[in-house]
C-alpha positions as CSV (number, residue, x, y, z in Angstrom):
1,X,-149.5,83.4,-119.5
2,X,-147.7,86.6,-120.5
3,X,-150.2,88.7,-119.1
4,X,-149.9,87.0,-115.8
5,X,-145.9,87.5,-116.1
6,X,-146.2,91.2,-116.4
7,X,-148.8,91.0,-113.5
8,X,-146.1,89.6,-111.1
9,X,-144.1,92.7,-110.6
10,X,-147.2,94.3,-109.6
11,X,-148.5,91.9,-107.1
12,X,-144.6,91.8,-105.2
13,X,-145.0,95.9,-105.4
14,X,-148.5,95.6,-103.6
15,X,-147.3,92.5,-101.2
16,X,-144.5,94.3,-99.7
17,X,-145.8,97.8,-99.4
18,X,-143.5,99.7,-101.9
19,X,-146.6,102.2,-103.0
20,X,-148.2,102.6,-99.5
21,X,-146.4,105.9,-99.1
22,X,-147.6,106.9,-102.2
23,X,-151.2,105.8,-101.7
24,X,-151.6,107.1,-98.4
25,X,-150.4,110.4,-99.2
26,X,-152.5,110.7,-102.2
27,X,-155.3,109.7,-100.2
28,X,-154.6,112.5,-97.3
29,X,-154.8,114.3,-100.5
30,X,-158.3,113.4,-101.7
31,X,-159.4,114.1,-98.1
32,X,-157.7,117.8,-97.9
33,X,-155.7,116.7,-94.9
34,X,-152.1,116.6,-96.1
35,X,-151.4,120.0,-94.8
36,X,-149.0,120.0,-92.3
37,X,-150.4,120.7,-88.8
38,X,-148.5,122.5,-85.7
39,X,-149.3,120.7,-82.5
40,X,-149.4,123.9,-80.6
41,X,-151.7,125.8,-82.7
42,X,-153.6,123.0,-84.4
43,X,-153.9,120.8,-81.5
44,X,-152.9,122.2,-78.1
45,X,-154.7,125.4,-79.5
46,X,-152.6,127.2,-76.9
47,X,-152.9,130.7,-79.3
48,X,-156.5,130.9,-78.1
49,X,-155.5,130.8,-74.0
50,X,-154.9,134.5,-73.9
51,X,-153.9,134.0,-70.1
52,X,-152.1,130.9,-70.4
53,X,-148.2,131.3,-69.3
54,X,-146.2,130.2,-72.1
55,X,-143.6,127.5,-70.9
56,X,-140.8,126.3,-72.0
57,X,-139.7,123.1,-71.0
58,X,-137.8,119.9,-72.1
59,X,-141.0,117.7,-71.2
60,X,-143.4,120.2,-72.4
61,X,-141.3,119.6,-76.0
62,X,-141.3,115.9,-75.5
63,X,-144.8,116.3,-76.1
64,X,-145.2,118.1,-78.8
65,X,-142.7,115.9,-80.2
66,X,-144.9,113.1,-80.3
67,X,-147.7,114.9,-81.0
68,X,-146.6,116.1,-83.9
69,X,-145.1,112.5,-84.9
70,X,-148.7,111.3,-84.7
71,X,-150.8,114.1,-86.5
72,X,-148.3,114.1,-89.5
73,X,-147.7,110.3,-89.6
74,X,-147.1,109.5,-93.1
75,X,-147.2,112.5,-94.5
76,X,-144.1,113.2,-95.4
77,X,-144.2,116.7,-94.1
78,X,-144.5,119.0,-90.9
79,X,-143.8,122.4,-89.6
80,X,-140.6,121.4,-87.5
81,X,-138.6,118.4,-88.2
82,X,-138.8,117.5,-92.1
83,X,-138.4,121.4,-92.8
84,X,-135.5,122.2,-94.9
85,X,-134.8,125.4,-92.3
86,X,-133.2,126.2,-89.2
87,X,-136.3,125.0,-87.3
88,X,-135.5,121.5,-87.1
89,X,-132.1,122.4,-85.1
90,X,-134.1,124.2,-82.8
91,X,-136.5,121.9,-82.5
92,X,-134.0,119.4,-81.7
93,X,-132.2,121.3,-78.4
94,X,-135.4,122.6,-77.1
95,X,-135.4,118.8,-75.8
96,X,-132.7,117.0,-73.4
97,X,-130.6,113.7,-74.2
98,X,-133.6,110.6,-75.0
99,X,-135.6,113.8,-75.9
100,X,-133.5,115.2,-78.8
101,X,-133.3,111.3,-79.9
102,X,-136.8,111.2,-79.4
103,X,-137.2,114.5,-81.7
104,X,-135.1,113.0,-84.8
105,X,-136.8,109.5,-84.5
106,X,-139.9,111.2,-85.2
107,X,-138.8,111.9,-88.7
108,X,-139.4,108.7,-89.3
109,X,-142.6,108.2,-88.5
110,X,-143.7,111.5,-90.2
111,X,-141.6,110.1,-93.6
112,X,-143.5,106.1,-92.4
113,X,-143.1,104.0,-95.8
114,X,-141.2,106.6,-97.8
115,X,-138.2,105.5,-99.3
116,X,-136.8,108.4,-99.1
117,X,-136.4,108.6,-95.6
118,X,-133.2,107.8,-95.2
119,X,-132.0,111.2,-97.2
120,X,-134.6,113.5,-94.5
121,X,-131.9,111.6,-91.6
122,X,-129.1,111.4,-93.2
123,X,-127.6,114.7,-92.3
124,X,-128.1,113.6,-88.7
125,X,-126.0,110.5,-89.1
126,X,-122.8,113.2,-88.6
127,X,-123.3,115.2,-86.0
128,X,-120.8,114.6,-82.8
129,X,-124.3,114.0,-80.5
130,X,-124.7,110.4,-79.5
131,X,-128.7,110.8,-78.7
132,X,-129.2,112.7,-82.3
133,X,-127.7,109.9,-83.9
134,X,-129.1,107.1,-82.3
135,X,-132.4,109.3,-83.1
136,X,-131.5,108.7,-86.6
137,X,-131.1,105.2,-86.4
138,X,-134.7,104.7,-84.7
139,X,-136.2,106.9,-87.6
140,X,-134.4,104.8,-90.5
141,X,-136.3,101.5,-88.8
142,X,-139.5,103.1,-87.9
143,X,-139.6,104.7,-91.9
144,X,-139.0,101.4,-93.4
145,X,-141.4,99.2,-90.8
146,X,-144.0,97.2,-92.7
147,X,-142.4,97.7,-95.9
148,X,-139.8,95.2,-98.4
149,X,-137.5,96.5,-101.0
150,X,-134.8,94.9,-102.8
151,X,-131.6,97.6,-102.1
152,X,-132.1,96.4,-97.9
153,X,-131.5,99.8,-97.0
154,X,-132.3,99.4,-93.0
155,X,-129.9,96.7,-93.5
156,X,-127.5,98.4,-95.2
157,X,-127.7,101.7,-92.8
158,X,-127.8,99.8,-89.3
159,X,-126.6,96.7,-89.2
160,X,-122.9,98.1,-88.9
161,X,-123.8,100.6,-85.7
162,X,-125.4,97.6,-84.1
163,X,-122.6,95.2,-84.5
164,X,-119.9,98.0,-83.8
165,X,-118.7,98.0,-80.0
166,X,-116.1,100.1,-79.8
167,X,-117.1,103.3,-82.0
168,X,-120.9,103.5,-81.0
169,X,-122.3,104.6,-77.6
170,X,-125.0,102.2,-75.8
171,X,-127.9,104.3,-77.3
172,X,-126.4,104.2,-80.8
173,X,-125.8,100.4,-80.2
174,X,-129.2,100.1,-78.5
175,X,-131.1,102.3,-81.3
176,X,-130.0,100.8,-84.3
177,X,-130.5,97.2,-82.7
178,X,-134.4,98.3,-82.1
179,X,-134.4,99.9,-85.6
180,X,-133.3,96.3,-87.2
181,X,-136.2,95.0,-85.4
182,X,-138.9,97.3,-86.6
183,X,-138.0,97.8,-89.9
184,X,-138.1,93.8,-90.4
185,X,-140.7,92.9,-88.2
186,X,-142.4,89.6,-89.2
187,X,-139.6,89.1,-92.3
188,X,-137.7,86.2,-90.6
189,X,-134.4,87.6,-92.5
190,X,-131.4,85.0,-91.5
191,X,-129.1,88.0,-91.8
192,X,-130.9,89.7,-88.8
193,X,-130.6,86.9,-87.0
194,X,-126.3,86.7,-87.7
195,X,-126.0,90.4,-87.3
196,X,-128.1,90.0,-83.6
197,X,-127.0,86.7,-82.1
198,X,-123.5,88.1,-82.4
199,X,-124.8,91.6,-80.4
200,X,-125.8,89.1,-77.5
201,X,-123.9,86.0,-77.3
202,X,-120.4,88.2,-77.0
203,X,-117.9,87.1,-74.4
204,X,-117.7,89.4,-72.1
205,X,-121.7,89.7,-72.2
206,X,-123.2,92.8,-73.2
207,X,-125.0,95.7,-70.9
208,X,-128.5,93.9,-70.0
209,X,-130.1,97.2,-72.1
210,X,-128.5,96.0,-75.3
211,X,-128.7,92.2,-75.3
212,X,-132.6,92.3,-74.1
213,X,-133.6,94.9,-76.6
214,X,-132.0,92.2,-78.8
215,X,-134.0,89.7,-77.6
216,X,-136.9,91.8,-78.3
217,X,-135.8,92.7,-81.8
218,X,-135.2,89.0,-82.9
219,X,-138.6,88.0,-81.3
220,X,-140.1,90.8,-83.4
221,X,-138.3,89.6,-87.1
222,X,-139.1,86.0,-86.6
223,X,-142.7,86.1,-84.9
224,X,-144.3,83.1,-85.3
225,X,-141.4,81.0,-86.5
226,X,-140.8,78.7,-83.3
227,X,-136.6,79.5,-84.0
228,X,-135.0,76.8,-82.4
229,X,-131.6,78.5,-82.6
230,X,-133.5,82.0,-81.3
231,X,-134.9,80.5,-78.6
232,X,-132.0,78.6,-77.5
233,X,-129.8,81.3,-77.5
234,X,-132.5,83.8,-75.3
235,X,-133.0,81.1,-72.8
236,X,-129.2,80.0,-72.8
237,X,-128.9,84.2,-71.9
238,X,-131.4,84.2,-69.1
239,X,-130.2,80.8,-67.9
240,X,-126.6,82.5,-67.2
241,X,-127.5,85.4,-65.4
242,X,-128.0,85.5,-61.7
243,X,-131.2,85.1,-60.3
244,X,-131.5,88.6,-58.8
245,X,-130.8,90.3,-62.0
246,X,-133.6,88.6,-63.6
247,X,-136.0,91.0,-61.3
248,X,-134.8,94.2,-63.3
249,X,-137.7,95.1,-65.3
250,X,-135.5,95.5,-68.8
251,X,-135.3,91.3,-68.6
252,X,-139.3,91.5,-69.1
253,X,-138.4,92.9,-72.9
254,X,-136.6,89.5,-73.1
255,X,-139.6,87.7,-72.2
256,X,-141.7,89.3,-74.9
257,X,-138.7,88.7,-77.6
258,X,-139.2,84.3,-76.7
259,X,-142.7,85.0,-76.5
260,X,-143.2,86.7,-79.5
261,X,-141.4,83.4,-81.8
262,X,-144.2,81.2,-80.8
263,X,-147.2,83.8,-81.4
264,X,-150.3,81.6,-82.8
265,X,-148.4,78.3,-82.4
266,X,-150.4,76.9,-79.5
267,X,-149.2,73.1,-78.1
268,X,-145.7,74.2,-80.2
269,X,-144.6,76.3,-76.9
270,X,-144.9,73.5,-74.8
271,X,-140.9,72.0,-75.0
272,X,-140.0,75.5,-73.9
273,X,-142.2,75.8,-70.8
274,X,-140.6,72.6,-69.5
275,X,-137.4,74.1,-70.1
276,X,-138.2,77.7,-68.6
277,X,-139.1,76.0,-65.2
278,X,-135.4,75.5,-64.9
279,X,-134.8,79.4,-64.1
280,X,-134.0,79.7,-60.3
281,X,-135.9,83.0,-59.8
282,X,-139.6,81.7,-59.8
283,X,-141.0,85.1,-60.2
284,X,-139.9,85.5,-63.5
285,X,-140.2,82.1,-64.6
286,X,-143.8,82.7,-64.0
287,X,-143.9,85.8,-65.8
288,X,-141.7,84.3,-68.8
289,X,-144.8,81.1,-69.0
290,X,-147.5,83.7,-69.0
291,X,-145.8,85.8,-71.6
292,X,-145.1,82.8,-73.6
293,X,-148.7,81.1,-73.3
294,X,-150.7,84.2,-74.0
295,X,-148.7,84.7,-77.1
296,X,-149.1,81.3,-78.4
297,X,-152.6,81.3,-77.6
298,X,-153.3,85.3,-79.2
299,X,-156.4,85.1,-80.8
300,X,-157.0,81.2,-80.7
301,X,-159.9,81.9,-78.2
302,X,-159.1,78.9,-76.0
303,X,-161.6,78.9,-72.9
304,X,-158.9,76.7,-70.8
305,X,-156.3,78.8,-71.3
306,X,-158.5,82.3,-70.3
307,X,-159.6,80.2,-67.3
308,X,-155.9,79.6,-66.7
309,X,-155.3,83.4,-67.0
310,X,-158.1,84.4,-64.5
311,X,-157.6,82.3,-62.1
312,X,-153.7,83.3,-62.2
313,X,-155.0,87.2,-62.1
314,X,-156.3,86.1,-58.6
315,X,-153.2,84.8,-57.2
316,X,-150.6,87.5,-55.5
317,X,-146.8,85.9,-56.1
318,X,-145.5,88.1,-53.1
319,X,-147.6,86.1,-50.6
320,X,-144.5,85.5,-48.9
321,X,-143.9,89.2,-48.3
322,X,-147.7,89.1,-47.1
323,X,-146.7,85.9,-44.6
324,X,-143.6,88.2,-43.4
325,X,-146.3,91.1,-42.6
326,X,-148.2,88.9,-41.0
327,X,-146.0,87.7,-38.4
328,X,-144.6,91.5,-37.6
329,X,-148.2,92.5,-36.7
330,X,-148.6,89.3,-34.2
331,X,-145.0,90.1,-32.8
332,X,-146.6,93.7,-32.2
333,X,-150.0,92.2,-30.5
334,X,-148.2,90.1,-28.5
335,X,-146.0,92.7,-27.1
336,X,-148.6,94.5,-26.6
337,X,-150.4,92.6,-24.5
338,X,-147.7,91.5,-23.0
339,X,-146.9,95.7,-21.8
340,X,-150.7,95.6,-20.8
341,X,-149.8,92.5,-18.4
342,X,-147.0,94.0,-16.8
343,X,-148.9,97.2,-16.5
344,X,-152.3,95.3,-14.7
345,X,-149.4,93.8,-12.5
346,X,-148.0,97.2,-11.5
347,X,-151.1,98.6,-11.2
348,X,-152.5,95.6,-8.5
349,X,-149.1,95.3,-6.5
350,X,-150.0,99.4,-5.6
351,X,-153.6,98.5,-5.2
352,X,-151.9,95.9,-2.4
353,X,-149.9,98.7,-1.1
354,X,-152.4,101.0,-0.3
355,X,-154.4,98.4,1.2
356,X,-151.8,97.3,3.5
357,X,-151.3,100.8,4.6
């Protein structure tokens, strides 16, 4: 019994991820790829294009961005952002606005699972730019995604920029909402829920950006729970809001966020279809049942319901638009037979002319 006492501590280490930095990183070792690679010369190879003009450009930087995010996730370590130099600065304004966000978010996924993290962003956390620290925000929550620790530190970093209206910008607000959601993906953490239901069920309502993001975030924390209070509240949302604005594509994030609480749950979705058909705007009613459906259904391999999907791929929802079209091009036959009638008229009356003559 003592032995399986001391073994505890190490199965909670394994369950939620603590060493995964550590392993990875030792494995990159093993495997001689822990060097640090530069997406230019490692990847885009762009040294070896002797005729090549060299560029510069916000997008062309975007790029490499994420290109270097990818070939050094996990790592801990690259040639531009993590670098204790002045290249990370530069780095940063060779991009534009979501690009410079985009740059210091990427710090996170190069530090993935490292505890850490939070120190390689902290010194971004200060600086008067709204975008660099909303970046900062997104790279605490992508750093500590898939991982549990007992000092809560995405908790402890964002859940005060997400809750704070009159301080923090819409991307701050917007990024550190997000960066909740990531970091405790799957975690069904009650304080998440407080700290978000707050963001969106403020009177008056938040920007549509901010309160479906939320959405999205809660549906991502409590996957597969069936929240009763979760889903009342994001239907309550969509329920109040006009039936045009539900056609603006950021309301589809929403959808995902209610579909994502009943992902595997099958027949458990079923109270909420009932209730979605209530939504004026049929279009996205439709959309919100499909979203819902398919993720109740993920992976369950149900032949009715992929029938049900296929034969709703061959539908077309604007067949309205398609009637409309429909009658313009009979309105323009018509007339134009009708011009053809009046011109075989003119055309006889001089033919009776020139016979009379």
């Amino acid at each position: 019994d003592d032995d399986d006492d001391d073994e505890i501590p190490t199965i909670n280490e394994i369950i939620s991820n603590q060493g995964m930095s550590e392993a990875f990183r030792n494995l990159a070792r093993d495997l001689d790829v822990l060097e640090p690679k530069d997406p230019e010369i490692d990847i885009f190879k762009e040294h070896l294009q002797d005729d090549a003009p060299q560029i510069i450009s916000a997008r062309k930087s975007l790029a490499a961005t994420f290109v270097n995010a990818f070939v050094n996730c996990g790592f801990g370590s690259d040639k531009h952002m993590c670098a204790e130099t002045k290249d990370a600065s530069n780095w940063i304004y060779k991009n534009k606005d979501h690009g410079m966000m985009a740059a210091v978010a990427s710090v996170g996924m190069i530090m993935l699972w490292d505890e850490e993290a939070a120190n390689s962003v902290d010194r971004y956390l200060d600086t008067s730019d709204p975008y660099i620290r909303a970046g900062a925000f997104l790279a605490i929550g992508v750093s500590c995604s898939g991982m549990r620790n007992d000092a809560e530190l995405g908790y402890a970093l964002l859940q005060e920029p997400a809750s704070e209206e009159g301080n923090r910008t819409l991307q701050e607000r917007i990024a550190a909402v997000f960066g909740l959601g990531l970091a405790y993906a799957g975690q069904a953490k009650e304080e998440i829920y407080h700290t978000l239901s707050s963001v969106i069920a403020t009177d008056p309502p938040p920007p549509k950006e901010l309160s479906c993001i939320s959405m999205l975030a809660l549906g991502l924390v409590f996957c597969g729970t069936c929240h009763d209070d979760i889903t009342s509240l994001i239907l309550t949302d969509l329920m109040d809001c006009e039936s045009k604005d539900l056609d603006d594509p950021m309301y589809i994030l929403a959808a995902l966020g209610l579909g994502l609480l009943f992902l595997q749950r099958m027949e458990e979705c079923e109270t909420t279809l009932l209730a979605v058909e209530a939504l004026e705007n049929e279009k996205f009613s439709q959309t919100l049942k499909i979203t819902i459906i398919a993720c109740a259904y993920a992976g369950s391999g149900n032949v009715l319901k992929v029938q049900e999907f296929l034969d709703v791929a061959g539908r077309h929802y604007d067949e309205g638009k398609k009637e409309g079209e429909e009658e313009e091009k009979e309105e323009v036959v018509e007339k134009l037979n009708t011009s053809k009638k009046d011109y075989v008229t003119e055309e006889e009356k001089k033919q009776d002319v020139v016979e009379e003559i």
